[in-house]
C-alpha positions as CSV (number, residue, x, y, z in Angstrom):
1,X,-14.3,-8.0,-7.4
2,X,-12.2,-11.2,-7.8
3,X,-8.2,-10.4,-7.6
4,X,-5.9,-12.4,-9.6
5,X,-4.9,-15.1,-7.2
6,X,-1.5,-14.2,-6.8
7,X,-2.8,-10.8,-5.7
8,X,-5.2,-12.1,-3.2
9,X,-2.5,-12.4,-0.6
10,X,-1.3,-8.6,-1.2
11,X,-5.0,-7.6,-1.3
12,X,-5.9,-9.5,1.9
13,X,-3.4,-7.7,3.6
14,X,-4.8,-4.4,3.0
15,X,-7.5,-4.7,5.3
16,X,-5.5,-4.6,8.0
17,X,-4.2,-1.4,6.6
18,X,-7.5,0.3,6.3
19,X,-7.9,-0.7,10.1
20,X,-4.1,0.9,11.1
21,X,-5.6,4.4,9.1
22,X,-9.0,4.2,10.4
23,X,-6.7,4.1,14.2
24,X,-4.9,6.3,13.0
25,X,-7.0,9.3,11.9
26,X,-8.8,8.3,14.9
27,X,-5.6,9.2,17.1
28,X,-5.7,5.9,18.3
29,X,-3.3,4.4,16.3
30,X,0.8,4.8,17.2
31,X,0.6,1.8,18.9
32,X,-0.7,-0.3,16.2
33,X,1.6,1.6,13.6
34,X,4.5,0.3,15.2
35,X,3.5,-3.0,15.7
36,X,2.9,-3.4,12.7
37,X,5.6,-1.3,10.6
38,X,7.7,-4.3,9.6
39,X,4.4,-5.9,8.4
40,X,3.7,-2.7,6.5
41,X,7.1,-2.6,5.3
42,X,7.4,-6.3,4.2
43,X,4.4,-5.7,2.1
44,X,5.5,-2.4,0.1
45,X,8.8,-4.7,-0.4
46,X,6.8,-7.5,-2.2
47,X,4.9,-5.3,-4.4
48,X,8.2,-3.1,-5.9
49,X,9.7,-6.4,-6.3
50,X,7.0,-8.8,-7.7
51,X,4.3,-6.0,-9.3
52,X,6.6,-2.9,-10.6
53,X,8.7,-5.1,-13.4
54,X,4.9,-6.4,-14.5
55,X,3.9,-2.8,-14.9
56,X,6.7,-1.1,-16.4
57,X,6.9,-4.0,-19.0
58,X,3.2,-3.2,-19.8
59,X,4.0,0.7,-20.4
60,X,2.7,1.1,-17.3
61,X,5.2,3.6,-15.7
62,X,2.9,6.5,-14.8
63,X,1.3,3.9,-12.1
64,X,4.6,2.1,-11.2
65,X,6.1,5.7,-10.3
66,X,3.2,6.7,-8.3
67,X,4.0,3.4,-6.5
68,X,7.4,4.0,-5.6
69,X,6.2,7.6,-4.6
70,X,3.4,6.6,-2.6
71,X,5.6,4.4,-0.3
72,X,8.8,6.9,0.4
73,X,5.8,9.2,1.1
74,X,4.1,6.6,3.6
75,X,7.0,5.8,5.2
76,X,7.8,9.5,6.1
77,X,4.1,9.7,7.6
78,X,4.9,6.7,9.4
79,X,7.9,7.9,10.8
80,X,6.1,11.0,12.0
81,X,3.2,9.3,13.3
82,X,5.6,6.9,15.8
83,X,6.8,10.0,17.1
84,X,3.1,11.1,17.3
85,X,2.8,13.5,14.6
86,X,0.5,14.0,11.4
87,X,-1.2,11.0,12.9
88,X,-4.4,11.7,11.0
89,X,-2.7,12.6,7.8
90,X,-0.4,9.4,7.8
91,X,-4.2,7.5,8.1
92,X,-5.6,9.4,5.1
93,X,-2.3,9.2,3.0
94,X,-2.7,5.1,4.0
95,X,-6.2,5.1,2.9
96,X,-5.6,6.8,-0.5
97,X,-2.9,5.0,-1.1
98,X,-4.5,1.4,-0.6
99,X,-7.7,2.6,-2.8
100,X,-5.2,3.7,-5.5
101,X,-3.8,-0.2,-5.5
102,X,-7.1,-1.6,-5.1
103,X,-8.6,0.6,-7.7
104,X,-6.3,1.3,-10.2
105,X,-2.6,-0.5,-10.1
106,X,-4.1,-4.1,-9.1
107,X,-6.2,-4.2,-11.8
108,X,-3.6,-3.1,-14.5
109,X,-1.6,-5.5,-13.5
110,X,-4.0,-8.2,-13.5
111,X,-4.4,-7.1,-17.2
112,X,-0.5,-7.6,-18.0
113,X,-0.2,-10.8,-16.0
114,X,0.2,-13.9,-18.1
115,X,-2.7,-16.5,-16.7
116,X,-2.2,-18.5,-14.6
């Protein structure tokens, strides 16, 4: 599927989060996690500032609060999982959440985007 290019960047970046929850579910992964938290945290950043004022001006608010959701939620796993717990749930909540921005928020908001 072709991303928008100013979501190609944000998209690109995902893959390396599928590898961090693969590690993770795997139990190999605290080290990773917290090499890479301000990377992860950068990221979630970017997107509640650049992608949730493009989907709450297209009535999408349902998706833009799942969002916000989805992130307090990951960074609780990911506090856990530094301190090596719910590893493997902190990989599948990671998973889930990047499939539900690949899936279903990246391609509303390509729809609302004015072209480029």
């Amino acid at each position: 599927m072709r991303r928008d290019p100013r979501l190609v960047p944000l998209s690109r970046e995902h893959h390396a989060a599928l590898r961090l929850a693969r590690a993770l579910v795997a139990g190999t992964g605290v080290a990773m996690l917290v090499q890479m938290r301000a990377e992860l945290q950068a990221h979630f950043d970017e997107e509640e500032r650049d992608l949730l004022p493009v989907l709450r001006a297209a009535g999408e608010r349902a998706l833009a609060d799942r969002l916000l959701r989805e992130h307090a939620q990951l960074n609780a796993l990911f506090d856990a999982a530094a301190a090596g717990r719910r590893c493997a749930e902190a990989g599948e909540a990671l998973t889930a959440h990047v499939r539900f921005e690949e899936r279903e928020m990246f391609p509303a908001v390509e729809a609302a985007l004015v072209p480029a």
